[in-house]
C-alpha angles and dihedrals in degrees: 000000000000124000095262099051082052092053094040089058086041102058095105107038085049091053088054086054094045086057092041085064095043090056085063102094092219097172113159101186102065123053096228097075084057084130103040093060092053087048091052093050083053100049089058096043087055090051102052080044086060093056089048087253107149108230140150150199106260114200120218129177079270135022119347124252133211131240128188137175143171119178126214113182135333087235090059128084123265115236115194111198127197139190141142125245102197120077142194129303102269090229127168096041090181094072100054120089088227141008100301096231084051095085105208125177120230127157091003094307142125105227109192125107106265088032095123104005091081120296083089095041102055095029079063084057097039085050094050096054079053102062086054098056095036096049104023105018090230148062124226089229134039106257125208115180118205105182106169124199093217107061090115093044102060097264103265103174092033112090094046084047090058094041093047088049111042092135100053091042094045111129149140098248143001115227111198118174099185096123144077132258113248089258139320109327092354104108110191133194118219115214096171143045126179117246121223139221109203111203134168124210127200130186119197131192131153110017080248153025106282138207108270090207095050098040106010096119096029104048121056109243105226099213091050082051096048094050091050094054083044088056089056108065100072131049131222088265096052105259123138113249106207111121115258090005086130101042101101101033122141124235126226114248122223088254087052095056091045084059092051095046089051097059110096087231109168110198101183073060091048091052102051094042083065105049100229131120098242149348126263146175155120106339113260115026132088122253080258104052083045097059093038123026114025127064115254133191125224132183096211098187138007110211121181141095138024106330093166124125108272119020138296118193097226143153088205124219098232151014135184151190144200116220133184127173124200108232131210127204119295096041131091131204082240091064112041098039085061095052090048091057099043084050100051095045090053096057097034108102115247089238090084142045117250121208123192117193102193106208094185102208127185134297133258118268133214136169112215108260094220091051122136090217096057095056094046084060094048088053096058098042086052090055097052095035094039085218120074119254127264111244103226135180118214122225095206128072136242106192091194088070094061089045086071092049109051099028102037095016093233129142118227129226102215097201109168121195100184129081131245097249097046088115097243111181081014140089114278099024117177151163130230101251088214092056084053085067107037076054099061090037090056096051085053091059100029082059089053092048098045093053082068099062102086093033 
């Protein structure tokens, strides 16, 4: 039997497993689930176990992860799979159809929280690495599974596991399916995230809140000061205004553009999805290019001053922002968060005390376009979906990915199988269950062309 006759009889007892999995409330952000989360990490562990995977139950200074190998042959490719395994406080219960850990089925999809984000998206993988074993005994490719408990908690414990382990971990390419397609039947491959730099600003004036009637006129208002030198980094034309911001950013290459101008992107869509009135952004470049491939700045919260109900006459003492900027290759958090602070301490008036809290954040990621490993991906994406993949860049930013990069020196496939609008962090999340089994289907046929790579 090959590996997809075995999938394709095994479509429903897979769907009860994958439901299996979802029961488990494997919620990292809140300490009640404490034992759930050690259940779930089990529960995978057992799993792999079943397939004669070796695996094992790794503890952190938080929730366990889970790590898994098998290994084929030293002259085949090592593919290095993560995934998370937690998922996202189930809050508000009111909203969802059912209880949110009671998986139903309803319109061809899978309802349950972790359907889609990412208990669905590795168990396709998981299930792929089984229809080898179980048909053929062996995988074309060496396969290492990293499925971490703390993906929705900031993992925490990640990124010292993967630098305490670089041996083990040691591998030719990451494969992560924790994303979305560009649309229905429109399967898409991202070879590129933002990076970020995270840093707070404070402005400080009196030692304390002042009368507005007695001072207002003689001494600055920190909160009026801070909004002016927000006001200043960017441009009416939406540039960014910090010396030398500019002065790494990567440019995108022709390839690059065909990609974007391939993409059925409907703006008049986009905007209405938003909200806004209208769309707006740095001169020059399309909605697309804005949101992917050129850095941004963002003050994300404005904190100072009376904000009671009713009014209180102050110069207040203090005021303060959060500012992230989205970063492209070649710039790094370093970087930028220095010349954000060098900026902002140039056009701050001398009247007043300026404070600079750098954050750091992760750096931009980008798989070489011309990468063998990239079209072997696109092939086997093509064979299970019948239509080849959009190449798509992310604006976010996943700062595991750059783990791998810059610890292990691995690139990452980013190959979503969800959709956009799955729910995912919201009630009634859910996962095409279609796209379940195309999932599985895809990791079947991305191990065989990976195998190739090396050939």
């Amino acid at each position: 039997m090959e590996p997809l006759e075995y999938l394709k009889e095994q479509e429903s007892d897979s769907l009860e497993q994958l439901k299996e999995f979802l029961r488990i409330p494997s919620v990292s952000a809140q300490s009640k689930y404490k034992e759930d989360m050690q259940k779930c990490a089990q529960w995978v562990a057992d799993y792999l176990q079943d397939m004669d995977i070796k695996s094992e139950v790794c503890e952190t200074g938080g929730h366990p992860l889970v790590y898994g190998e098998y290994r084929t042959s030293d002259d085949a490719p090592t593919v290095l799979i993560y995934g998370h395994y937690d998922v996202q406080p189930p809050d508000p219960l009111d909203l969802w159809k059912t209880s949110p850990f009671d998986p139903i089925e309803e319109d061809g999809y899978l309802i349950a929280r972790g359907a889609t984000d990412d208990k669905g998206q590795v168990f396709a993988h998981m299930k792929g690495v089984e229809a080898y074993l179980k048909t053929t005994g062996s995988i074309p490719v060496n396969v290492k599974f990293l499925i971490e408990g703390e993906e929705e908690a900031v993992s925490n414990n990640l990124d010292n596991f993967i630098k305490n382990n670089k041996e083990k971990l040691s591998a030719d390419i990451v494969v992560v399916s924790d994303s979305a397609q560009y649309g229905i039947d429109m399967p898409a491959i991202n070879y590129g995230l933002r990076g970020i730099a995270f840093v707070e600003v404070r402005v400080v004036g009196p030692d304390r809140d002042l009368h507005s009637g007695s001072y207002g006129g003689a001494i600055a208002n920190p909160v009026n000061i801070l909004c002016n030198l927000i006001g200043r980094l960017q441009d009416e034309n939406g540039r960014i205004t910090i010396d030398g911001f500019y002065d790494n950013v990567y440019t995108s290459t022709e390839w690059e553009k065909e990609q974007f101008a391939k993409l059925p992107f409907d703006e008049s869509e986009y905007l209405a999805s938003t909200g806004s009135h209208r769309l707006h952004g740095e001169k020059g470049f399309s909605t697309l290019e804005r949101t992917a491939t050129r850095p941004t700045l963002d003050v994300n919260g404005i904190t100072g001053g009376y904000q009671g109900e009713g009014a209180k006459t102050i110069i207040p003492s203090w005021a303060s922002a959060k500012i992230t900027m989205r970063l492209v290759p070649d710039m790094t958090p370093e970087e930028i968060c220095d010349k954000a602070e060098a900026y902002l301490q140039k056009i701050c008036p001398d009247y007043v005390t300026l404070e600079v809290t750098k954050y750091g954040g992760c750096n931009p990621v980008q798989v070489p376009t011309d990468s063998a490993w990239l079209d072997a991906a696109s092939c086997a994406v093509e064979s299970v979906f019948k239509v080849k993949p959009f190449f798509t860049k992310e604006g976010g930013s996943i700062p595991i990915v750059e783990t791998f990069k810059t610890v292990l020196g691995l690139d990452t496939l980013l190959i979503g199988f969800g959709q956009h609008d799955d729910n995912a962090h919201s009630p009634n999340e859910r996962f095409l269950i279609k796209d379940f089994h195309r999932g599985w289907r895809t990791s079947v046929a991305l191990f065989q062309e990976l195998s190739k790579v090396k050939g």
